[in-house]
C-alpha positions as CSV (number, residue, x, y, z in Angstrom):
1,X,0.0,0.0,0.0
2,X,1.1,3.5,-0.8
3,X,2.1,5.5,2.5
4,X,-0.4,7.8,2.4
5,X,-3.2,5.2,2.3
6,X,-1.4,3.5,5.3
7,X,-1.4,7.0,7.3
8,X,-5.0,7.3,6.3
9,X,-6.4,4.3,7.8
10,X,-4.4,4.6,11.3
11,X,-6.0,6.1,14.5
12,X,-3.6,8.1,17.2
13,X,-0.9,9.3,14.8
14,X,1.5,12.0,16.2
15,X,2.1,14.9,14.1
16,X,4.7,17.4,15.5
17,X,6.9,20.4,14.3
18,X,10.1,20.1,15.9
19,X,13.5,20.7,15.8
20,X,15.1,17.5,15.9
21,X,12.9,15.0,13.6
22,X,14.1,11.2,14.5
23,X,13.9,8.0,11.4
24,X,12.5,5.8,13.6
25,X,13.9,2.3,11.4
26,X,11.9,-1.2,11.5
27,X,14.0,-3.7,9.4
28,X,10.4,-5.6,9.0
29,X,7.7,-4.7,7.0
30,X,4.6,-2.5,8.4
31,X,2.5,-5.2,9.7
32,X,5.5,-6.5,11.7
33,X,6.0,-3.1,12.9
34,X,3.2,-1.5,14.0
35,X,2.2,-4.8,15.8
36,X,5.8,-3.9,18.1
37,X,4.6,-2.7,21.3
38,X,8.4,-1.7,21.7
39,X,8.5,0.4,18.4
40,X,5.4,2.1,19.2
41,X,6.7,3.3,22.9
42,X,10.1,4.4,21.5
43,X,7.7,6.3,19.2
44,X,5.2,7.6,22.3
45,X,8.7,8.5,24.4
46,X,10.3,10.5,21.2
47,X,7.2,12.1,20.8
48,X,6.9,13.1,24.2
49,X,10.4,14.6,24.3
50,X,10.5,18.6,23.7
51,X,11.7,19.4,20.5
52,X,11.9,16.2,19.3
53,X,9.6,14.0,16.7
54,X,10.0,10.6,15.3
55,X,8.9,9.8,11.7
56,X,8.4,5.9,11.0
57,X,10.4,3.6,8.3
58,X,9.6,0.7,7.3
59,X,11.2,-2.5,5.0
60,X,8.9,-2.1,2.3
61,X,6.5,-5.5,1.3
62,X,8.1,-7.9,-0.7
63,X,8.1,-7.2,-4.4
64,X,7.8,-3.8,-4.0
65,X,9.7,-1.0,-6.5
66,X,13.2,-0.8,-5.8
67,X,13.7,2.4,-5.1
68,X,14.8,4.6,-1.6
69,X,13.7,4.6,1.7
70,X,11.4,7.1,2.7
71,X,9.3,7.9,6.3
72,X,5.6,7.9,6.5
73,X,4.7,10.8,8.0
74,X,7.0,13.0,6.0
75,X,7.7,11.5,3.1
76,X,11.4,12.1,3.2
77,X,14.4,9.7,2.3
78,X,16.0,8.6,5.7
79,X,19.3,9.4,4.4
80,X,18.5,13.0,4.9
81,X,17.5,12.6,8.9
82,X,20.1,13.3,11.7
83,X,19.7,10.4,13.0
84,X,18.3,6.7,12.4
85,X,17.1,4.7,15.4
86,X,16.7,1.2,14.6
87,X,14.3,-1.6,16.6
88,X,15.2,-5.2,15.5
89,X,13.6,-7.6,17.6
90,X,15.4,-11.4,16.3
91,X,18.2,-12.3,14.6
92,X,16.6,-13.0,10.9
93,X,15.5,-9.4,11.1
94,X,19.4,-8.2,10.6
95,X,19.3,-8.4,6.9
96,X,16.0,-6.1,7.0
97,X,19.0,-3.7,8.8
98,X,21.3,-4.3,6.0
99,X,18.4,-3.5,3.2
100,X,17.1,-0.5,4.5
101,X,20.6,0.7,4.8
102,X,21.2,0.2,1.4
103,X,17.6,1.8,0.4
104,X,18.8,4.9,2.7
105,X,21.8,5.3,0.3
106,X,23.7,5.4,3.8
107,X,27.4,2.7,3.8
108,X,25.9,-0.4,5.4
109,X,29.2,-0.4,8.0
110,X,29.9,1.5,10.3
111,X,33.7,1.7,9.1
112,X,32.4,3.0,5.6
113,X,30.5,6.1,6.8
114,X,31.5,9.7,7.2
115,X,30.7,12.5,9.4
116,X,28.1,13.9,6.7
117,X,26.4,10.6,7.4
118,X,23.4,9.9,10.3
119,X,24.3,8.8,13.2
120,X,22.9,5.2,12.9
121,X,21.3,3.6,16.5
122,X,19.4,0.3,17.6
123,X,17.6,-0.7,20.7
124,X,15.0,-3.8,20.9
125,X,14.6,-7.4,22.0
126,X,17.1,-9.1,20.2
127,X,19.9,-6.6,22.7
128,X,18.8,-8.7,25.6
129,X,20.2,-11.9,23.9
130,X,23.2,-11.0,22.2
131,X,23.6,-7.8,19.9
132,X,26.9,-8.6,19.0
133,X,26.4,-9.3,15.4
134,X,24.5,-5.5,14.8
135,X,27.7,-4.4,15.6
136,X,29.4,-3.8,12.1
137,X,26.5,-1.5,11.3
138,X,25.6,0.7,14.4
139,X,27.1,3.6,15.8
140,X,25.4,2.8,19.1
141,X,23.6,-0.1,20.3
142,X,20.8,0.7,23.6
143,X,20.6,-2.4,25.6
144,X,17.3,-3.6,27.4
145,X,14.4,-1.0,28.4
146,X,15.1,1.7,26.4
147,X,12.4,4.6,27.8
148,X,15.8,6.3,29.4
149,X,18.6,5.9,27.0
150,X,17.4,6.5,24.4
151,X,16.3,10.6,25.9
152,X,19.1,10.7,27.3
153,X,20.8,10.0,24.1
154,X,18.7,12.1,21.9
155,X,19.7,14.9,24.7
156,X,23.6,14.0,24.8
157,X,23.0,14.0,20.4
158,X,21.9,17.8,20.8
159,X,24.4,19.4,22.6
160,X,27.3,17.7,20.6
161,X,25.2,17.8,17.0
162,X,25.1,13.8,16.3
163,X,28.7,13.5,15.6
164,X,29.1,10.3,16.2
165,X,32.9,10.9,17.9
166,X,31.5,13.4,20.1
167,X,28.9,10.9,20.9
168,X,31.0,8.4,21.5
169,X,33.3,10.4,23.8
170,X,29.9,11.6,26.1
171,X,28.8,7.8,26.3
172,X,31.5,6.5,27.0
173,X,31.3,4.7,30.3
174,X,28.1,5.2,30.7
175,X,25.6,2.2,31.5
176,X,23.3,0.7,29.1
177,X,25.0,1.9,25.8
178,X,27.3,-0.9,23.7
179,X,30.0,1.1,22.0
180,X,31.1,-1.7,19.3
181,X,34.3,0.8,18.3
182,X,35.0,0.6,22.4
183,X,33.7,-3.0,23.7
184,X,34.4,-5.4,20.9
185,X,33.2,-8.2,21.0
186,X,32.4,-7.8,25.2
187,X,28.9,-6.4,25.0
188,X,27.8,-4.7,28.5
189,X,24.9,-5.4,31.2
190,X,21.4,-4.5,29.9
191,X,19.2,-1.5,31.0
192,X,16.6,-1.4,33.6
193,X,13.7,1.5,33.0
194,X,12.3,2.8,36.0
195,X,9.1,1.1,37.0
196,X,7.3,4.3,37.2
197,X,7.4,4.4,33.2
198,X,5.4,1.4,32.8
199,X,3.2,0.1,31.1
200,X,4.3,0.6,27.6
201,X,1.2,1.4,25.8
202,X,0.8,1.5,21.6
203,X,0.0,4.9,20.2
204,X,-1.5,3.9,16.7
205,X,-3.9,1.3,16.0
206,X,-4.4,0.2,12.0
207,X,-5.8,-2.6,10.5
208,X,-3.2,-3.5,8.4
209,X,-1.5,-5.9,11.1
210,X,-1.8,-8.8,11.8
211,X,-3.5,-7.5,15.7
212,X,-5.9,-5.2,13.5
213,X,-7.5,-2.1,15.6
214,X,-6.1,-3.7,18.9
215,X,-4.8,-1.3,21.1
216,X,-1.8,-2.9,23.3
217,X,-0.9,-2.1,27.0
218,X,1.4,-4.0,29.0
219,X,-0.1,-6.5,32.2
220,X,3.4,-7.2,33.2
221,X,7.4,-7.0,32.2
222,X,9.9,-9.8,32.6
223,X,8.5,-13.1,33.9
224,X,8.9,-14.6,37.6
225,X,9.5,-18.0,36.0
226,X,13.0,-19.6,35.5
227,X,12.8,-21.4,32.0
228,X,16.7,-22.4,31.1
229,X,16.3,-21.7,27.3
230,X,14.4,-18.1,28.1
231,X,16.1,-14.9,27.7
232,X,13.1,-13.0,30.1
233,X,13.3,-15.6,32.6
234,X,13.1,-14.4,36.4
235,X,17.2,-13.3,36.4
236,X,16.6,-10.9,33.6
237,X,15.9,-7.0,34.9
238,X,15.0,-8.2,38.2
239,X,12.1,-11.1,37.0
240,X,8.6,-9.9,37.0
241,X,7.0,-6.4,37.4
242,X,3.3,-6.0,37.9
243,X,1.5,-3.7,36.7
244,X,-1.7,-2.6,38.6
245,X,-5.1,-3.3,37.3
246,X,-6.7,-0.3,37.9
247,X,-3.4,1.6,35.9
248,X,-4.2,-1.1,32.7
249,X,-7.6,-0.5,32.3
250,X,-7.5,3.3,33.0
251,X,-4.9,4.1,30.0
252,X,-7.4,2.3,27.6
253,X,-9.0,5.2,25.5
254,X,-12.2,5.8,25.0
255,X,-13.8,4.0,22.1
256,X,-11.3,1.4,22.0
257,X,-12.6,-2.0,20.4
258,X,-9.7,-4.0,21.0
259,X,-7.3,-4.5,24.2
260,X,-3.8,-6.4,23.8
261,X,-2.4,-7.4,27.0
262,X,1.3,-7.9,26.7
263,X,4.3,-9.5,28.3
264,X,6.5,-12.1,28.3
265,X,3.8,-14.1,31.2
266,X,0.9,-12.1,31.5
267,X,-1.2,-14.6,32.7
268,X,1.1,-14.9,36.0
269,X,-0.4,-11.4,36.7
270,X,-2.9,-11.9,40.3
271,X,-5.4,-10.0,38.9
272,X,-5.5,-11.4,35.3
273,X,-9.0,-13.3,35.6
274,X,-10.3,-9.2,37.0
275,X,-8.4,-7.4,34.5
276,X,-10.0,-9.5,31.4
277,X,-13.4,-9.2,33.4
278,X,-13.2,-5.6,33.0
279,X,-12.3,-5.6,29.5
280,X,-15.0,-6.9,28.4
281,X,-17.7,-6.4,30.3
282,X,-16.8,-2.6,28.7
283,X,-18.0,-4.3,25.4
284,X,-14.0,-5.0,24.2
285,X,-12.3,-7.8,22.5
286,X,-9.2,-9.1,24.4
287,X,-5.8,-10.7,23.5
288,X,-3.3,-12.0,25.4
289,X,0.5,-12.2,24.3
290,X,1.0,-15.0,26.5
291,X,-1.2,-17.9,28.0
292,X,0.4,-20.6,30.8
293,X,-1.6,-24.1,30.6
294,X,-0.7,-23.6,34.3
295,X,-2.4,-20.9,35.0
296,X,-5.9,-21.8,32.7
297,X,-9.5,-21.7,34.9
298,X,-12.5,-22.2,33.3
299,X,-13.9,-18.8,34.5
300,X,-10.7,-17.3,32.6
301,X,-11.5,-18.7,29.2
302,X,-15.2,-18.1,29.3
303,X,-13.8,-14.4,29.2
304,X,-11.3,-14.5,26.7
305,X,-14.4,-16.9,24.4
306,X,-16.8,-14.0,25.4
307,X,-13.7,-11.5,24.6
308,X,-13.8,-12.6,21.1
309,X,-11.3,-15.6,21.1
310,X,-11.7,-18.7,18.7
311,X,-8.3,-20.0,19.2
312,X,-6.8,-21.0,23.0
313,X,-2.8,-20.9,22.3
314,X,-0.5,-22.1,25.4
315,X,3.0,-23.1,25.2
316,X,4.4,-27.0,26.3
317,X,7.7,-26.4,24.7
318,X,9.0,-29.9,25.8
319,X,7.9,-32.9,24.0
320,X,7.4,-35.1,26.9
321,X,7.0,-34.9,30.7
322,X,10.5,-35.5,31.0
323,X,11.6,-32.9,28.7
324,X,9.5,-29.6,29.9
325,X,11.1,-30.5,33.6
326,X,14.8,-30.5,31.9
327,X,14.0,-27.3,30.7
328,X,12.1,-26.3,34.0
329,X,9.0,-25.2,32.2
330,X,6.2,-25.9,34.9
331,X,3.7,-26.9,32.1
332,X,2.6,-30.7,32.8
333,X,0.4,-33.1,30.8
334,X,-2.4,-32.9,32.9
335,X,-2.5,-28.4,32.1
336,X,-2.5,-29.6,28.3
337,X,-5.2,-31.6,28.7
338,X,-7.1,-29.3,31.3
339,X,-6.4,-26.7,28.2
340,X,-8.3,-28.6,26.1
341,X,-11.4,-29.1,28.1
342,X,-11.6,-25.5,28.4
343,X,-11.4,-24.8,24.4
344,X,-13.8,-27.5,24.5
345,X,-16.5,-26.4,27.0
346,X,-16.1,-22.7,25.4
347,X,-16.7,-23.7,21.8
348,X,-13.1,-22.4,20.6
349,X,-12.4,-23.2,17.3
350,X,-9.1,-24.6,17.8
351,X,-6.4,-25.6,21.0
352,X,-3.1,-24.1,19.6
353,X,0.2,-25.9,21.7
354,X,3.8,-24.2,20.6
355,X,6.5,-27.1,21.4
356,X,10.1,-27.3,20.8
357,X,12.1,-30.0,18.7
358,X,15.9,-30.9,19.5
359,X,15.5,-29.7,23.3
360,X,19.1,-30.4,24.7
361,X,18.5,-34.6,25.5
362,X,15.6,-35.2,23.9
363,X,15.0,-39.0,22.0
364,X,12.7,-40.5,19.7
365,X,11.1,-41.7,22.9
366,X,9.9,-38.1,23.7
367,X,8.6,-37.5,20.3
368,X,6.5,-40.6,21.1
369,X,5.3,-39.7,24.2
370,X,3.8,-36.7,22.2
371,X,1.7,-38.9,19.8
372,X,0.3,-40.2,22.8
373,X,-0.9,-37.2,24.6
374,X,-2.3,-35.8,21.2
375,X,-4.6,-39.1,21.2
376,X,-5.4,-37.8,24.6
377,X,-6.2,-34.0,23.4
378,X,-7.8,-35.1,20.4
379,X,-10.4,-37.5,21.7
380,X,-11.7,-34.0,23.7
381,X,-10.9,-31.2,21.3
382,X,-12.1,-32.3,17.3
383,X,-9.3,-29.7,16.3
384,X,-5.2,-29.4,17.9
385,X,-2.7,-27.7,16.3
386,X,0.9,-27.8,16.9
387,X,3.4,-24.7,17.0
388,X,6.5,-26.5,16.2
389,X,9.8,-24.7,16.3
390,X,13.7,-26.5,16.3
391,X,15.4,-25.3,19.6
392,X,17.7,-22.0,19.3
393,X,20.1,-21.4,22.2
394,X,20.1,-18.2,23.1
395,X,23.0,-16.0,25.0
396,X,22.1,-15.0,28.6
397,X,20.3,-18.3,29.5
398,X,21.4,-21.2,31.0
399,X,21.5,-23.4,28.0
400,X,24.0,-20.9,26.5
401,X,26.3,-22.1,23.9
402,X,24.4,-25.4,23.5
403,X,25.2,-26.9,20.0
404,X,21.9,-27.0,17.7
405,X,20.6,-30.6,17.3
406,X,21.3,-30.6,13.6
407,X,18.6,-30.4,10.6
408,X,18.4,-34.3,9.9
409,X,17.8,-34.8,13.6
410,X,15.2,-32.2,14.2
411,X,13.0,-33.4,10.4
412,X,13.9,-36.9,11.5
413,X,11.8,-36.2,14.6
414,X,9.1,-34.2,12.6
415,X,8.7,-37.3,10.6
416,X,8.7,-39.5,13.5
417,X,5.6,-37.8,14.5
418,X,4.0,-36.8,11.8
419,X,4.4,-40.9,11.6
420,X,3.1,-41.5,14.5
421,X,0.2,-39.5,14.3
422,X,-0.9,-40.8,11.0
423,X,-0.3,-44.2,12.4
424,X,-3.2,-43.1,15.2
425,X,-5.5,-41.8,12.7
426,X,-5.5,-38.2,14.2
427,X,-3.9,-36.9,10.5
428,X,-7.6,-34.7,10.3
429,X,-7.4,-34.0,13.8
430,X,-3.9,-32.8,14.8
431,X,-2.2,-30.6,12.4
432,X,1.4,-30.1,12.8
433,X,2.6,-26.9,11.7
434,X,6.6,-26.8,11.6
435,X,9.2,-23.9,10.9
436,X,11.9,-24.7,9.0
437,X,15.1,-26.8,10.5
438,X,17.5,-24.7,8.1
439,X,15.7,-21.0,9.0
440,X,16.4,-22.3,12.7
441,X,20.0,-23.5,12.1
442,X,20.4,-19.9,10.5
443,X,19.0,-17.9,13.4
444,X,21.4,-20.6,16.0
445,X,24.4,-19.6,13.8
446,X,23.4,-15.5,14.8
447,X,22.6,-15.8,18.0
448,X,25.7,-17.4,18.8
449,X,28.0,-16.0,17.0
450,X,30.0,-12.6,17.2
451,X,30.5,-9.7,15.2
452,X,31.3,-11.0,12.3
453,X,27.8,-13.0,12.2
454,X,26.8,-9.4,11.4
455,X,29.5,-9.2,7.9
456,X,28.2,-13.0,6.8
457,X,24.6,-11.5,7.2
458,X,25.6,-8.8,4.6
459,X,27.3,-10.6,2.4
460,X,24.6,-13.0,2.4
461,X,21.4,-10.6,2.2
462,X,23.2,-9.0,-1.1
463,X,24.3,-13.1,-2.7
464,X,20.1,-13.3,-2.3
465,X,19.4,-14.2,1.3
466,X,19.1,-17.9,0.6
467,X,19.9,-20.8,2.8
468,X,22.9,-21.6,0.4
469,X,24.0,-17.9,0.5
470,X,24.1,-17.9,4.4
471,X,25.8,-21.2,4.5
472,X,28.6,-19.6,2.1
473,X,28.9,-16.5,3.9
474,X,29.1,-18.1,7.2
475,X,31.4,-20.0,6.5
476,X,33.7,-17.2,4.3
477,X,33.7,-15.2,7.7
478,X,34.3,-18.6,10.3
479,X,31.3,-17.8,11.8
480,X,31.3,-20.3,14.9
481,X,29.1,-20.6,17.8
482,X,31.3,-19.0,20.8
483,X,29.1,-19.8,23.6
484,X,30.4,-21.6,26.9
485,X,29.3,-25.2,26.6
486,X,31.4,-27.3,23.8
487,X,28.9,-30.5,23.4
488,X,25.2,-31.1,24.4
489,X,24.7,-31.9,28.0
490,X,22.5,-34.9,29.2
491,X,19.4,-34.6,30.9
492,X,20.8,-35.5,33.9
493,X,23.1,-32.6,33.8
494,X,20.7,-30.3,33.5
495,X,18.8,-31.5,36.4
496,X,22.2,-31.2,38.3
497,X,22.6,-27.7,37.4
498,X,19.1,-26.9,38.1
499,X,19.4,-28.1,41.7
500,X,22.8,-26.2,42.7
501,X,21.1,-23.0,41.3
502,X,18.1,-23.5,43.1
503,X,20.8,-24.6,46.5
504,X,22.3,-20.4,45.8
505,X,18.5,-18.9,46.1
């Protein structure tokens, strides 16, 4: 869609004069974007800022005319703004960076680029795991919450005029900035916001996303829970902060048709059941970013069925019983199937479970265990889906540096139970819906490796961004996972380590 059809179909877009005008960058197209809750409070906070205003940018739609980068509310090229503030929330998203660059007419690296040039920022998820490979291309990388850095960087940015030395000199030391000219390949501790700036809340609803007209607000940040493959597990920015009900549903504006309650475990929230409640007695839809199987009453999903929900989507993320308590998920059997009597007593459509393949000691045996709890979900819901995804360690967890299962092994195991379920007759019942084992290997190979992930992602994105191409370019650049762990340790291992950390609570 032309921008100016986009603009005209949004509700709460900020228009401001101002002195400073911000490129606020996302490397994915405008569905992805403006269905970030992150994005759209960097937005709010710029906007909120004196003298400051942020115009959005986008990675246009596939297929669409080559030709340069431009924001939405101006019309401008982003090469011609003082600055560029990335968000990039996971590691496939990098070669979005490296495209929009290119569309900007600005030197994708860092090293390339002259003072006439933007000063070129990023901030987002993806800096809690590891942003080391966005180093080749960012002047400045904001770690964590970034309400507070990134005003205070906008402020630091207009008393020395965005040159990116002078910027470099005033940050340096400071907490919550990486530096990649300064730290390497060392990347410092993330930032915490303070908890009086929550909840982040969107600014612009559209319905060209794929959460059309819902207006998000945050429930909760970080998670209480201690998952081992989990970057916003309990250690991360001091667990779990509630936010209070009465503060979620009085920032939802008048006239709003659709509420998006967000975090990483909002359903951990006390008042969650109350909250929902008063959604929609106040004649709203509802979504939730997150439901625990755990944490599933009967009384909570006859409000998200009478809040407009046709699908019930929880997480097992371990094959088998065995599995999800190597991992320490808390999600048993018996919360999968209590999850399914719910859908079913509520008339949803569908019981959606997300589970991981090639879990750190996982065997055929798991994979077999669930066939056999998918004849027990099936014979009370007529429709299961499963979410399934290949295991990615991530930095920053506990399961750091653990080698990826391999492709063969994790569609070995796809077949095994796609076998399996055939072999059960629950084909028409249980649909498996996989993501791809070489995508996953791809997105391990990032978020393990170091800077020069970052150059193989470039020189891959411009060979055509195929599997082949990132194969080549990772291994042109010796891109090699550098986490701590050399070998995959056994279940029993992992079990050990969980008990001495839970012995140093």
């Amino acid at each position: 869609m032309d921008r100016r059809d986009l603009l005209a179909d949004e509700r709460g877009t900020l228009y401001k004069e101002a002195e400073l005008r911000v490129a606020l960058v996302y490397p994915s197209p405008y569905r992805a974007a403006m269905s970030s809750l992150g994005y759209q409070q960097i937005y709010r906070t710029l906007h909120g800022m004196p003298g400051v205003a942020a115009d959005r940018a986008m990675l246009p739609d596939e297929g669409a005319p080559e030709r340069g980068l431009v924001t939405l509310e101006t019309g401008q090229p982003v090469g011609g703004y003082p600055v560029l503030a990335y968000s990039v929330a996971y590691e496939l998203e990098i070669a979005g960076v490296v495209e929009t660059l290119e569309r900007s007419n600005i030197p994708v690296l860092v090293k390339d680029r002259e003072r006439r040039h933007p000063l070129v920022i990023a901030g987002g998820p993806l800096t809690f795991s590891n942003p080391a490979p966005l180093a080749p291309f960012f002047d400045v990388i904001l770690l964590g919450e970034g309400e507070e850095t990134v005003k205070e960087l906008m402020e630091i940015g207009r008393d020395v005029g965005f040159d990116r030395e002078r910027v470099w000199a005033a940050l340096a030391g400071k907490p919550g900035y990486y530096l990649p000219h300064l730290h390497g390949e060392t990347v410092p501790p993330v930032a915490q916001a303070a908890d009086e700036l929550l909840p982040a809340r969107s600014v612009i609803a559209t319905p060209h996303t794929e959460l059309s007209d819902m207006f998000m607000t945050e429930a909760a940040r970080g998670c209480s829970r201690g998952c081992t493959y989990c970057v916003m597990r309990r250690s991360t920015n001091g667990g779990m902060r509630i936010v209070p009900r009465e503060t979620i549903i009085a920032g939802i504006p008048a006239g709003t048709r659709r509420v998006g309650l967000v975090g990483a475990a909002v359903t951990d929230h006390p008042d969650i059941a109350a909250i929902v409640r008063d959604v929609v007695d106040g004649g709203r839809e509802v979504g939730i970013s997150s439901l625990r199987a755990d944490k599933l009453t009967d009384e909570l999903v006859g409000l998200l069925a009478r809040g407009g929900y046709r699908t019930l989507t929880v997480a097992a993320d371990g094959a088998s019983e065995r599995m999800r308590r190597v991992v320490e998920r808390s999600t048993r059997a018996e919360h999968l199937i209590n999850s399914a009597k719910f859908a079913a007593t509520h008339r949803l459509h569908t019981l959606k479970v997300y589970m991981m393949l090639g879990v750190p000691g996982e065997t055929d045996a798991d994979v077999d265990e669930l066939v056999q709890l998918s004849k027990e979900l099936a014979a009370i819901h007529p429709r299961v889906a499963y979410g399934l995804a290949p295991f990615v360690a991530k930095r920053n967890t506990p399961l750091d540096g653990t080698p990826f299962a391999g492709i063969p092994l994790v569609e070995a195991r796809l077949a095994r139970l796609d076998k399996g379920l055939r072999a059960a007759g629950l084909s028409d019942k249980v649909k498996v819906r996989p993501t791809s084992a070489r995508w996953a290997w791809v997105e391990y190979m990032i978020a393990q490796g170091e800077s020069r992930a970052g150059l193989a992602i470039m020189d891959a994105h411009k060979a055509g961004g195929s599997f082949a191409a990132y194969k080549k370019a990772f291994a042109a650049h010796d891109v090699q996972p550098t986490g701590p762990r050399a070998r995959v340790p056994s279940s029993q291992e992992l079990i050990a380590l969980k008990r001495q950390r839970l012995a140093t609570l």
